[in-house]
Every structure is written in C-alpha cells, then in structure tokens.
N, C-alpha and C positions, 0 to 999 in steps of 0.2 A: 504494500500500500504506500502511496506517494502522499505525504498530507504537508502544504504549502499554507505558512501564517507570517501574512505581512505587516511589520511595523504599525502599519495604522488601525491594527486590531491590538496591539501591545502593550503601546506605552503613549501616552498623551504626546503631542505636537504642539512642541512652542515654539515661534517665532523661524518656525521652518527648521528646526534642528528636533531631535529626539534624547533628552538628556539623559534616563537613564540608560537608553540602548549603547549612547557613546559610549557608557563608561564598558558595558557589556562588550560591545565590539571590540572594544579596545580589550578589553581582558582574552578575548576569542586566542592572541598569537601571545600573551605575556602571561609569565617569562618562557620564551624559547626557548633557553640557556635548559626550562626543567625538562625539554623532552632530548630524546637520545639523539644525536649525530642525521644528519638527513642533507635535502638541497640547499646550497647558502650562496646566493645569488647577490646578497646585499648589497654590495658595493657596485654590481652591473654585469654585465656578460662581457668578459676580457675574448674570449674563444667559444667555437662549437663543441669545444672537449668533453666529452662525458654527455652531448645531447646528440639524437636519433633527428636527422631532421630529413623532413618526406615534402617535396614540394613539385607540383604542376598547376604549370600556366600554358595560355597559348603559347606557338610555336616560337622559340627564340627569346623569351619572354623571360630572363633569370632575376635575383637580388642575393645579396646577400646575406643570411641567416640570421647573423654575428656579425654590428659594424658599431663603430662608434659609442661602444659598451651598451648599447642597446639588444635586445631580440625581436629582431625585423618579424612579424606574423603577415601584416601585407601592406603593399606599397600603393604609392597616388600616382600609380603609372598606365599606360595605355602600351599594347601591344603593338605590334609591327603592322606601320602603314593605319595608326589609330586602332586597330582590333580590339573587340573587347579583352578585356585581361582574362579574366575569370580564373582566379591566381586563387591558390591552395595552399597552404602548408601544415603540416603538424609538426611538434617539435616535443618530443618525450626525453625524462633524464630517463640512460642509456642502462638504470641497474630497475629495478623492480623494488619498491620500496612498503612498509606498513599500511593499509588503509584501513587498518580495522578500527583506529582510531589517530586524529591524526589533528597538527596545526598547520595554516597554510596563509601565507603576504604576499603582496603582489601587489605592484604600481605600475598603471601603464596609460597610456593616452591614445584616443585617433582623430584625425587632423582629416578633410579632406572639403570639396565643395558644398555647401549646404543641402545645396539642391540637388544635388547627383555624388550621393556622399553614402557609401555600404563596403563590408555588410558587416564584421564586426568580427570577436572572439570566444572560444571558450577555454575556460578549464575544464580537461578531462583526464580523470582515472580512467583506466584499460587494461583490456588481456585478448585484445583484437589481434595483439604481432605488432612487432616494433615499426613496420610500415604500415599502419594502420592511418588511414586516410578516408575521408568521407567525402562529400559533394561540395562544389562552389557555390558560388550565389549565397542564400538562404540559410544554404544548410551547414555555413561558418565550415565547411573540412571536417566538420564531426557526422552532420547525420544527411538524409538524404533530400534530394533535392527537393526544397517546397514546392516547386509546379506541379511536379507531378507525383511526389509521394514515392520515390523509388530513386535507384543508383547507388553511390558509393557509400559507404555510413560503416560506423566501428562500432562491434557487437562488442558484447560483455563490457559494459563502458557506462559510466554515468557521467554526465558532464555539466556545469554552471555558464549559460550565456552572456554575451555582454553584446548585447545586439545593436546595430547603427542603422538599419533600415526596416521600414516597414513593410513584410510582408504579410498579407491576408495569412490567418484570422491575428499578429502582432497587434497590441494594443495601442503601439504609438511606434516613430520611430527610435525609440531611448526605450530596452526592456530590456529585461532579466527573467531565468528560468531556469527549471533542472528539468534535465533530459535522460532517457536510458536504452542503451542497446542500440545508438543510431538512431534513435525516432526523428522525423522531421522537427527541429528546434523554432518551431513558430508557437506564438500564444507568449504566455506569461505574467512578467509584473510591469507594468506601464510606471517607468524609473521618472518620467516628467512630473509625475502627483508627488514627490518628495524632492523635488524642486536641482535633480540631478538628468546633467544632457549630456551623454556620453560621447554625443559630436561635438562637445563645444571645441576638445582642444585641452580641457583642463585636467590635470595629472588626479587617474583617480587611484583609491588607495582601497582595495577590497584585500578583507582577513576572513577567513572561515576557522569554521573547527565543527571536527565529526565527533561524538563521543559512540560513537556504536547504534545508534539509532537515529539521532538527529543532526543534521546537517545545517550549521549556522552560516550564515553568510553576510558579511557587511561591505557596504560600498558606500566612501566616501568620497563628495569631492574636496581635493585639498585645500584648493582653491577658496571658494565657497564654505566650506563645510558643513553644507547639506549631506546626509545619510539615510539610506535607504537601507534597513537592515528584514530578513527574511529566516524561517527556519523551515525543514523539508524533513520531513518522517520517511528514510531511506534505509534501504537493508544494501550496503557498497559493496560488502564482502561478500556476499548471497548474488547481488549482480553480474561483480567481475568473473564471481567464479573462485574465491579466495582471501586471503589477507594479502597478500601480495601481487600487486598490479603497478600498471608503468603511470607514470605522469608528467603531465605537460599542458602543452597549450594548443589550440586549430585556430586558424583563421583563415576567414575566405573574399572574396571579394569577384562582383558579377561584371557587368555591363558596368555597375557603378564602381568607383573604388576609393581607398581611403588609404591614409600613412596610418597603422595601426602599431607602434611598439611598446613593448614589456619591458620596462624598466630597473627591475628589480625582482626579486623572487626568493622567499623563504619558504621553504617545508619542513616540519619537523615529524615526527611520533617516534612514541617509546618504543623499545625494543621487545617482540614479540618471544615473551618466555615460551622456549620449548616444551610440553609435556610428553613424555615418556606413553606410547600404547601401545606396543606388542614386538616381541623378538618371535621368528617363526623360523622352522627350519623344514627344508623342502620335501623331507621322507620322516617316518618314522622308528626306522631301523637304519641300521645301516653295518658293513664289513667292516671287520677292523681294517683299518690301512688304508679307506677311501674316503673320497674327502665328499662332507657332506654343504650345501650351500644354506645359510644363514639369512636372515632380513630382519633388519629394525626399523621400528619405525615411529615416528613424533606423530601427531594430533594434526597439526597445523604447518605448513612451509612459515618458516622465518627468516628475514632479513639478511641471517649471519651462519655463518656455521653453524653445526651442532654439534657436539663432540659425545660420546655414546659411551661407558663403558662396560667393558664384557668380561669375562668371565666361564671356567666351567665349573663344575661340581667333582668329577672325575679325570685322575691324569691321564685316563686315554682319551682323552679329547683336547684338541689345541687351537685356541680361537684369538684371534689377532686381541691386545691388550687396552687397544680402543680402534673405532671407527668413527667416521666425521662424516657428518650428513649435509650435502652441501646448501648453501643457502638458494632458497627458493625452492627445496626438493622436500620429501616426508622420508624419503627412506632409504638406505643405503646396502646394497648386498657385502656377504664375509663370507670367507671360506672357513669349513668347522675339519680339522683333521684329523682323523680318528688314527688309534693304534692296535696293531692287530690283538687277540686276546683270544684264549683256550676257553674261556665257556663265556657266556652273555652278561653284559653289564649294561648298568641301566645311570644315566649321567643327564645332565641338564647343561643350558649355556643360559648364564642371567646378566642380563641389558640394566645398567644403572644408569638414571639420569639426578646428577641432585638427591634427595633422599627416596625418589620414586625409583622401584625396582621391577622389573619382569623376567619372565622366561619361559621356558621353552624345553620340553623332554626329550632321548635321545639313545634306544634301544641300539647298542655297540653287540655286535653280532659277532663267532669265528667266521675264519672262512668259512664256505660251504661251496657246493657244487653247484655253478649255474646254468649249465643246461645239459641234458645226456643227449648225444644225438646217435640214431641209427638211420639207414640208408630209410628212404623215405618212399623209394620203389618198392612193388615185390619181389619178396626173394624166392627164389627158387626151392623146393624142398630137397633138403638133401646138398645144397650148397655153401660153403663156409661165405662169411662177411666178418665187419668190420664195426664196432662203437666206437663213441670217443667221448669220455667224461672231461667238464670244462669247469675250472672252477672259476669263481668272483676274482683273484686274484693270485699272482707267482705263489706257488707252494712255499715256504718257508724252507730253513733249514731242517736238514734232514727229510725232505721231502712229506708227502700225505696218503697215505691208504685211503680211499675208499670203497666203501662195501655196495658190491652188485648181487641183484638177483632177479629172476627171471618168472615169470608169471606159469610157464611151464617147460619147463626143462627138457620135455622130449620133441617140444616147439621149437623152442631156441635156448641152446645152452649156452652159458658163460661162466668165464670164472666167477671165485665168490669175490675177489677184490681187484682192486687194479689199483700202484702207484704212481703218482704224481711227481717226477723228481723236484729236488730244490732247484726252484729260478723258473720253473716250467709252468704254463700255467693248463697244461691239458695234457691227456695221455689217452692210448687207443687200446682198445684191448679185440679179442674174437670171437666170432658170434660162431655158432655149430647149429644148422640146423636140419632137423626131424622131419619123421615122413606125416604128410596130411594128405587128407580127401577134400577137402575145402579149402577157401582162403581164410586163416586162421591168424587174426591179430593175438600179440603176446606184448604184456608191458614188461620194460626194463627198467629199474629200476637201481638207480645212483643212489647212497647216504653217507652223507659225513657233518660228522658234530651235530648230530639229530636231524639235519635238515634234509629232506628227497626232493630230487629231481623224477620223474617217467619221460618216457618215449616209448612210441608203440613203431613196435616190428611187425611185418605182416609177410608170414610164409605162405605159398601157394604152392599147388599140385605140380609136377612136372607137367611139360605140354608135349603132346606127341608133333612131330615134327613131319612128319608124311607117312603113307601107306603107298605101298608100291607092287606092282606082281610081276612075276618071270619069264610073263610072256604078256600083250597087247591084247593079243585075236586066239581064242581058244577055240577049237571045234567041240563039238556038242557031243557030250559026256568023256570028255577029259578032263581032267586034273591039272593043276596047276597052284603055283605057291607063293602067298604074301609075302609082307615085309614091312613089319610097322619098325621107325626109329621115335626114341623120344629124345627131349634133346638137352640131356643130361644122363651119367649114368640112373640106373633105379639105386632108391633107398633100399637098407635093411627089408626083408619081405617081399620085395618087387612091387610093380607099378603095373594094376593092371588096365586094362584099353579095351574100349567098348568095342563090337565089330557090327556092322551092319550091313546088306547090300538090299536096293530098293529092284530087285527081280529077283522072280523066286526060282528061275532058272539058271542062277548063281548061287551059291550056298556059302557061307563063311558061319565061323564059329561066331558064338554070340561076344564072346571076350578072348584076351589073351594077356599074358602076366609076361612081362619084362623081366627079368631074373635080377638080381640086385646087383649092381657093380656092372650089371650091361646098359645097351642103348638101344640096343634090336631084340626080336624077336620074329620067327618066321610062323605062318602059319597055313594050313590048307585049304585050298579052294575047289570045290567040284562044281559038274556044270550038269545038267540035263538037257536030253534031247529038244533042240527045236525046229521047224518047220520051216523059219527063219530066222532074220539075221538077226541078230539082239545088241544094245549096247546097255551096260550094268554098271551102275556106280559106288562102286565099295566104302562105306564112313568108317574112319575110326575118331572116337573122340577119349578125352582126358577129363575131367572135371572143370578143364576151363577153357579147351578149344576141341573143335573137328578139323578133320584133314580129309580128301576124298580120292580115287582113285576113279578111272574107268577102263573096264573092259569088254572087248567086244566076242559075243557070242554065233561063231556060224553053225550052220547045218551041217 
C-alpha cells in the first residue's frame, strides 16, 4: 500500500513556511556522522568515479556527466540541425548500498526557458541492472513514456520526482511524487500551493529518511525558504526485491529541455547486522576420505562482508576455520573433508555468527563397494564370464576383501571373496556358469563393512546353430542323416533339441541330446513312398531359437 500525507494536512502554514516541519526536515539527515559510512558527495562531484552513468540522446547528441563539480542529469541543449534532444540519463553509485533504512541530501537546481522548459529529475532506488534506464520526455529516464503508457522504465525501483513540466493528468508544472516498478511518473503533489517552483532556477535543498515503513521527504527552496514536506507509507525493501539496491538519480528531457544539475549528494544508513540461519550440507552420509560440500547462510544480503565461523564436532571431519560471505550475497559454499574410518561415525559442522550458532549433521561412513557390475548381455549356459566389484574409493593399505555371493550357484558360481589391492580402486573376479532351460536371472551380490551392492546376471539356454542333412534330394523310402550343431559345447547332462518336420512323409525323431562337452549330434531320417515330388522342412529348436532345414523328397 502507497499512503501519501502532505504538509498541508500536518502542520499549520504560516507566513508560507511550515515551522514545525522545518525543524522535522531538518532532523530527517542530522547527525549523519550517526549512520554508518555510505555516499558523501558534499563538497560536489570532483569525477565519475565510483558512478554507473547510462545516457541516450539523439544522434550525436553527448555532455558530460561530471563537469564543473556538478552532476550534469540534463542539459538546455538542442540536437543536431535543432532536433529534438530527448536526452536521458541515469546515474547510480557503482556499489549497492542499505535501503532498509536509510538518510539521504541532495541540492540541485534546473534553469531553462519558461515556456518551453522540461522535464525534470528523480531519485531512484533499484535492482533493475546497473544500466537501468527508463523513457525521455515525461517519464524523467525512470518510468515509461506518459503518451502512451509503455517503453523503457526500471522495474524493482521506487523513485521520488522532481518534475518541470506539465504532463496530463501532472497537477501543475512544479510537482512531486513516488513512483514504483517504472510506472509512468505523472500525477502527484502540485509543489506551486507551498509556494516552491522548481523552474525558477533557485538551489533546492531536498533531505529524506526511510525508517522501514515510511518515506519522509522535504524540499526546500534555499532561496526563498519555502518547504514542501511529504510522507509515503512504502514497503522499499519488498519493492526492490531486498535490502540492498543501487542508487542515484534519472533525468530526462523531450522536445522541451532544461540545464538540470545535482549539486551535492549525501546518503547515509546503518550497517545491516548479519543474522546467522542455516549451515546445510549437500548428503547425509558420506565415505571417509571424500569430500562433502557445505553452505551457510545469513537472513538478509548486507552491505559488507560477512565472516562465518565453523567448526566440526568430530576429527574426521575438516572444515575450513572461517568463511566470508560476500557483500550483497546470503550464502557462501565450503568444502567438509572427511577421513576414512573402520566402522561409522556420526559428527556435525556448526556455523557461529556472534553468539548465534547453527549446524548441520554428518553420517562418516567406511569404504564400501559402489557398484558390482556383470556383463549386462546374456550369457550363455555353460560359459565362463567376468564381474568386477568397485568400491567408493582406492582400497587402503593393505588392501580390502570383499564378500561375494551368488543367488544360485548352479546358475552362476563365484568365488566367496575377491580383493581389492592397496591404491586400486576395483578388482575383477569369474563368473562359472550352469546349465538352464530358460532364461534365468541370478543376483550377485558384493558386501563390505555391512554395506551391499547387487547386479543381476542372466544365463540363457544354449542356441542351436543349424540342422543340416547328408544329402538335399532323397528318393522315396531311403534313409538318410541329420546334423544338429549348437553353438557352444553342451553343459554337464547335454543339451537336448527339439526335432520337427512339417510332412509326414519325412520322419525325424521328436528330440535329440547333444552329449556334454560336444557341439553336434547326428540323427536319422526316413522317408516314405510318394507319388510325387515333395519338398520337407526339418525344425530344430532350443529354448530360445529354431533353425530349419529343407529336403527334397522324389519318387
């Protein structure tokens, strides 16, 4: 909620001055000296040192930012060949400072023809980007262009007017106003009813102060001293997006234009104490020996460093002795380095800030085995292979046993262990395997210092490889003889192979058995009398494939 209270609801008017608001406004920047280190402009702008300045005009069209200890915002100049100027600039200090609460001076004047005399300046706080730039004309280089309600403007931003022209719906041409997020800065407080004209020419002297809610603002002419003081019910830090935001000044100028300079410039606020809210670490466990990642983190970004200190609970853990949060950040990462360790320990790392403390728990693990791998094809039954147990980290001195076992051993057999030598971080051992009739998954099974790994093996039948006979073209009631190969020896038992032929004037056995430690097998074929010529095709299958033959049958 934006709530705007103008002087002439506050304090009685006499003789065109506001007596007690003076004293108020005056109190708004006194003593400076009691807030922390900030922009100190007092004596004039020597340089652009330490300011962001963003500036577009028409073509050819420059000034200089910084001259004559002033800060040029915009000039009473015409573009090339008379062009309108419609000159822009911002100009922010180049570090990001407090606004959660905050004091702020500021003397400047604008000079230009009565009558064709715009368009004026503001103060703005921001988190737009340090080239943050809004619309000419109207929209002072903060927000966007009043014709038509759109264009350039700087989000996350609140800013205070100091306007020279009258755009519709402007109250006069002499106003003031807060603005936010780039909204078109038209409307406001009509500065001529407290007897202040910002084109006169005459040096004005405006002081604010934010306490966290309200936004005081006074404008004096020095001159004269008449004052026009205002307060504004603003959430800054909720707008920008933070406590820390850039500041400075926009100023723009259209068609019309004016000599607008800043003469001077104080900002002050206290230093924003860091509070202490969470140290977190990125696993809950972890190997000895590997290094775990760390994060701290403050409440709020502040101004200035933060310094953080840490700690562990336990000496297998090793955490840098401080970390520093940099300014304008919340949080800083650390490495946590763990040391290896024979059974599990359980250790914390605790974040001091001041007498606030946190922390963070941190499950120190031994090695263990991190993955078991076996061949991911099928294996053949009856064919030797290959594991390989992998642990989290190099085995230690003296190396590591681990214990294997096998879901069934006349599936696939392994040793019961396999070692790991010192420095190595993996070792392979051999797989043996059994005869099946199906494809039969088997889990393998890794353990060390309590922790298991699996991988699943999956053995499968031998495949028969072809069926073949001794002759092509048989005559009718002769004999003649297969030939199944599989293609691998047979296991223990043999391997036996289905026989088929789709005519019945071919004859084969129903099955035949491979002998163990062979590849072949031969077997008989008769034929019966036909009338004519026949062609027969003989199947042998396996449990996971057929293979087929043909021959042909004459009279």
């Amino acid at each position: 909620m934006l709530r705007t209270v103008s002087n002439i609801n506050a304090n009685k008017i006499f003789a065109g001055r506001q007596i007690g608001l003076l004293a108020a406004a005056a109190a708004l920047i006194s003593p400076m000296a009691s807030m922390a280190d900030g922009i100190d402009y007092s004596t004039g702008f020597s340089s652009d040192t330490n300011l962001i300045v963003n500036q577009k005009a028409v073509a050819g069209l420059k000034w200089d930012a910084v001259h004559d200890n002033v800060l040029q915002m915009t000039t009473n100049q015409m573009g090339p060949g008379g062009a309108w100027p419609f000159e822009r600039q911002s100009v922010f200090f180049n570090k990001q400072v407090n606004v959660s609460a905050f004091k702020v001076s500021f003397d400047f004047s604008s000079v230009g023809n009565p009558g064709y005399m715009a368009d004026g300046l503001t103060f703005c706080i921001q988190n737009g980007g340090k080239d943050a730039l809004g619309s000419a004309g109207g929209g002072l280089a903060y927000g966007a262009d009043p014709t038509v309600g759109k264009g350039d403007h700087i989000d996350k931003s609140v800013a205070v007017k100091f306007d020279v022209y009258q755009n519709w719906p402007d109250p006069s041409s002499t106003s003031t106003g807060l603005y936010l997020n780039g909204q078109v800065p038209t409307g406001g407080v009509d500065l001529s009813k407290y007897n202040i004209d910002l084109r006169s020419g005459h040096p004005m002297h405006v002081t604010m102060q934010y306490d966290g809610k309200i936004l005081g603002v006074s404008i004096t002419d020095t001159k004269t001293g008449a004052n026009a003081w205002q307060q504004y019910q603003v959430d800054i830090p909720g707008t920008v997006g933070g406590n820390l935001a850039y500041v400075g000044f926009t100023g723009a100028t259209g068609a019309a234009t004016s000599d607008t300079e800043v003469k001077t410039w104080l900002f002050a606020a206290p230093d924003l104490t860091p509070t202490l809210n969470t140290v977190s670490i990125d696993v809950d466990s972890i190997c000895g020996g590997k290094v775990a990642n760390g994060t701290v983190s403050i409440v709020n970004a502040v101004a200035s460093d933060t310094v953080i200190t840490l700690s562990a609970s336990v000496a297998q853990l090793g955490v840098p002795k401080t970390v520093t949060i940099p300014a304008g950040s919340t949080s800083v990462n650390f490495p946590i380095q763990t040391i290896q360790v024979a059974t599990k320990i359980s250790g914390s790392i605790v974040a001091t800030l001041g007498k606030a403390t946190t922390k963070a728990s941190l499950m120190i693990m031994p090695i263990t085995v991190d993955f078991v791998q076996v061949p991911v094809d099928y294996v053949a039954a009856g064919q030797p292979s290959e594991g390989t147990v992998t642990l989290q980290l190099a085995a230690p001195a003296g190396g590591l046993t681990v214990t294997l076992t096998s879901q069934n051993d006349a599936v696939a057999s392994i040793p019961a262990t396999v070692t790991i030598p010192e420095g190595s971080i993996s070792a392979s051992f051999p797989i043996a395997t059994g005869a099946v009739t199906v494809n039969t998954p088997n889990l393998v099974t890794a353990t060390l210092n309590g922790q298991r790994r699996t991988s699943t093996l999956t053995v499968r039948p031998l495949r028969v490889n072809s069926v073949t006979t001794s002759i092509a073209v048989a005559a009718s009631g002769k004999g003649l003889t297969g030939t199944v190969t599989i293609e691998h020896p047979a296991t223990r038992g043999g391997v036996t192979i289905l026989l088929s032929s789709n005519n019945s004037s071919l004859q084969v056995p129903a099955s035949v058995v491979v002998p163990a430690g062979a590849t072949t097998v031969t077997f008989p074929i008769t034929t019966s009398a036909v009338k004519a010529a026949i062609k027969a095709t003989i199947t042998a299958s396996s449990p996971v494939n057929n293979v087929y033959s043909t021959v042909a049958v004459n009279p």
